[in-house]
C-alpha positions as CSV (number, residue, x, y, z in Angstrom):
1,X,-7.8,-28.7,-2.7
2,X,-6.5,-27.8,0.6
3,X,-8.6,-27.8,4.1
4,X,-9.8,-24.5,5.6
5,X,-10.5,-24.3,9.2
6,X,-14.0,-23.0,9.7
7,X,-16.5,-22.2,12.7
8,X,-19.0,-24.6,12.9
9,X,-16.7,-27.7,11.2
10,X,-15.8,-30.9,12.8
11,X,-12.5,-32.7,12.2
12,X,-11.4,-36.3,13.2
13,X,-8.0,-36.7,14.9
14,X,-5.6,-36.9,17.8
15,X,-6.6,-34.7,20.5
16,X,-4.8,-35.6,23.9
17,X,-4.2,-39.0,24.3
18,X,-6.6,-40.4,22.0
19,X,-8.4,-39.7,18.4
20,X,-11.6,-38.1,18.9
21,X,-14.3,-35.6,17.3
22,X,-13.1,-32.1,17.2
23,X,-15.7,-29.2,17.2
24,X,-14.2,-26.2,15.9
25,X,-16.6,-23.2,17.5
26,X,-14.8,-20.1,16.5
27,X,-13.5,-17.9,13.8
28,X,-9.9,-18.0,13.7
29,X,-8.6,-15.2,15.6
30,X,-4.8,-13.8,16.0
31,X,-4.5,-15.1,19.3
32,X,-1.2,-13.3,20.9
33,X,-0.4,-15.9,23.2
34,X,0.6,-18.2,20.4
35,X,1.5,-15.7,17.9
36,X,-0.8,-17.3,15.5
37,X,-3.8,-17.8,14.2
38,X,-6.3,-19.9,16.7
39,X,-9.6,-21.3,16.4
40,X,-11.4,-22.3,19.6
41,X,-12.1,-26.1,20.3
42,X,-13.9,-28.9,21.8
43,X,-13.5,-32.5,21.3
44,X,-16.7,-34.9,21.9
45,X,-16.1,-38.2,24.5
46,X,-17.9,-41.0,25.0
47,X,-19.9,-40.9,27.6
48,X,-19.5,-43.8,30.3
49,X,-22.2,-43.8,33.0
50,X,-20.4,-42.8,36.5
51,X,-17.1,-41.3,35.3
52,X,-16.0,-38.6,37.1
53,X,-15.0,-37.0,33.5
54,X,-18.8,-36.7,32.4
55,X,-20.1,-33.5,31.3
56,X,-23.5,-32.8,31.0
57,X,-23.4,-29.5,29.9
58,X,-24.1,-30.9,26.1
59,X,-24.7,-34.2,25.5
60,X,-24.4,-35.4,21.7
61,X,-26.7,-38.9,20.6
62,X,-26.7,-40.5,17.3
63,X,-28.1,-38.2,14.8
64,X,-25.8,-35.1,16.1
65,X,-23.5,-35.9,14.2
66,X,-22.8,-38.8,11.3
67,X,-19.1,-39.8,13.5
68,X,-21.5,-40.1,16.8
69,X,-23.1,-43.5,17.2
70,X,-23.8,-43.3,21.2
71,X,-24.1,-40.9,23.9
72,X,-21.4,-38.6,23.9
73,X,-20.7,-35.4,26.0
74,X,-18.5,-32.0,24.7
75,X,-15.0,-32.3,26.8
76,X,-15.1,-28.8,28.1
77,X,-13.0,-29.1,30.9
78,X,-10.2,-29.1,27.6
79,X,-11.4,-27.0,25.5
80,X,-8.7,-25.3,23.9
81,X,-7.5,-22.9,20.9
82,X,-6.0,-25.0,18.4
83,X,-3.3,-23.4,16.0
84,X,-5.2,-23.1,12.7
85,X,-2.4,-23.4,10.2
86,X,-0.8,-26.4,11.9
87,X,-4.7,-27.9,11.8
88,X,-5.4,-27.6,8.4
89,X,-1.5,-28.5,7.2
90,X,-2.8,-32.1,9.4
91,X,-5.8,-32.0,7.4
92,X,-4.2,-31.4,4.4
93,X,-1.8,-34.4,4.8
94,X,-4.2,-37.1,6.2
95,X,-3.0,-36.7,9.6
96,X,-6.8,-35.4,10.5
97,X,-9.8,-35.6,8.9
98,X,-12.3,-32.9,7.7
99,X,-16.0,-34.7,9.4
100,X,-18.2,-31.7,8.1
101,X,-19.9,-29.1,9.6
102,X,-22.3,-29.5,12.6
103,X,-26.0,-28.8,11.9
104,X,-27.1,-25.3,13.2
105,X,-29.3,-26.3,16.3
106,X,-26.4,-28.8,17.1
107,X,-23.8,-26.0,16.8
108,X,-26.2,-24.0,18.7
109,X,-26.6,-26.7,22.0
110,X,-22.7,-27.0,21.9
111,X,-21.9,-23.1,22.0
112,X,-24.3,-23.2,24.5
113,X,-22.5,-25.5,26.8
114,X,-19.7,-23.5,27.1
115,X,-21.1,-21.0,29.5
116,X,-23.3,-24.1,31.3
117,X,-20.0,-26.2,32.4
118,X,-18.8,-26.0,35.7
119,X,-15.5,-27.4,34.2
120,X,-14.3,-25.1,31.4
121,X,-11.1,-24.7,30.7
122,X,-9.5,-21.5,31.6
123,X,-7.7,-21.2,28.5
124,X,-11.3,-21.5,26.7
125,X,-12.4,-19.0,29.0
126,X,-10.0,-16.5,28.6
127,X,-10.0,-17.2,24.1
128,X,-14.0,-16.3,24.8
129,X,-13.4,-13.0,26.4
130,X,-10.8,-11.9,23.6
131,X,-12.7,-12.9,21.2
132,X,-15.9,-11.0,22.6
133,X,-13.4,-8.2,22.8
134,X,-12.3,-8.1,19.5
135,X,-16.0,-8.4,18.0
136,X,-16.0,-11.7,16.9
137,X,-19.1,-13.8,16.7
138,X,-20.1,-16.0,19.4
């Protein structure tokens, strides 16, 4: 059975210099910067008290999410549209793993976040507008 990228799912996997939890938060949309299908994301950090890093725009606890097992923050400062066939071929082949989908009212706090962070990544900002633009859900 192969992996399907879906709004609202989590995966487990590399995600700038480190593994981490990846919140998927969008349909995937054509996104013509790329040329292909994207689906807008988030990966969740530890939080460590006084790092410059923190973001407290959505913090996750134990109980979010059956991955997170301490306070833990949505990285939106690198939020980013992920290529949706190359995520699901990394799925598909062990490379990632599928962690579920979020619970609603968590989905809800994290989509929530992105328009509270004074850190969001332009890139995220920009996928938002098109895909306000294009009528997609958010």
């Amino acid at each position: 059975m192969s992996y399907t990228a879906v709004r609202g799912g989590t995966v487990y996997g590399v995600s700038g210099f480190s593994n981490h939890l990846i919140i998927l938060c969008s349909e995937p949309m054509f996104y013509r910067v790329t040329g292909t299908e994207a689906i807008l994301s988030v990966n969740v950090s530890s939080w460590h008290e006084s790092s410059p890093s923190n973001d407290d725009s959505c913090i996750l606890n134990e109980g979010d999410h059956k991955f997170i097992k301490h306070k833990s923050f949505c990285f939106y400062q690198r939020a980013i549209p992920l290529n949706v066939l190359k995520l699901e071929d990394k799925v598909d082949k062990g490379e990632m793993k599928d962690y579920g989908m979020l619970r609603p009212d968590v989905f809800k706090r994290v989509l929530e976040g992105f328009s509270k962070s004074p850190v969001l990544s332009r890139e995220a900002a920009n996928f938002i507008q098109l895909l306000k633009k294009n009528g997609f859900e958010w």
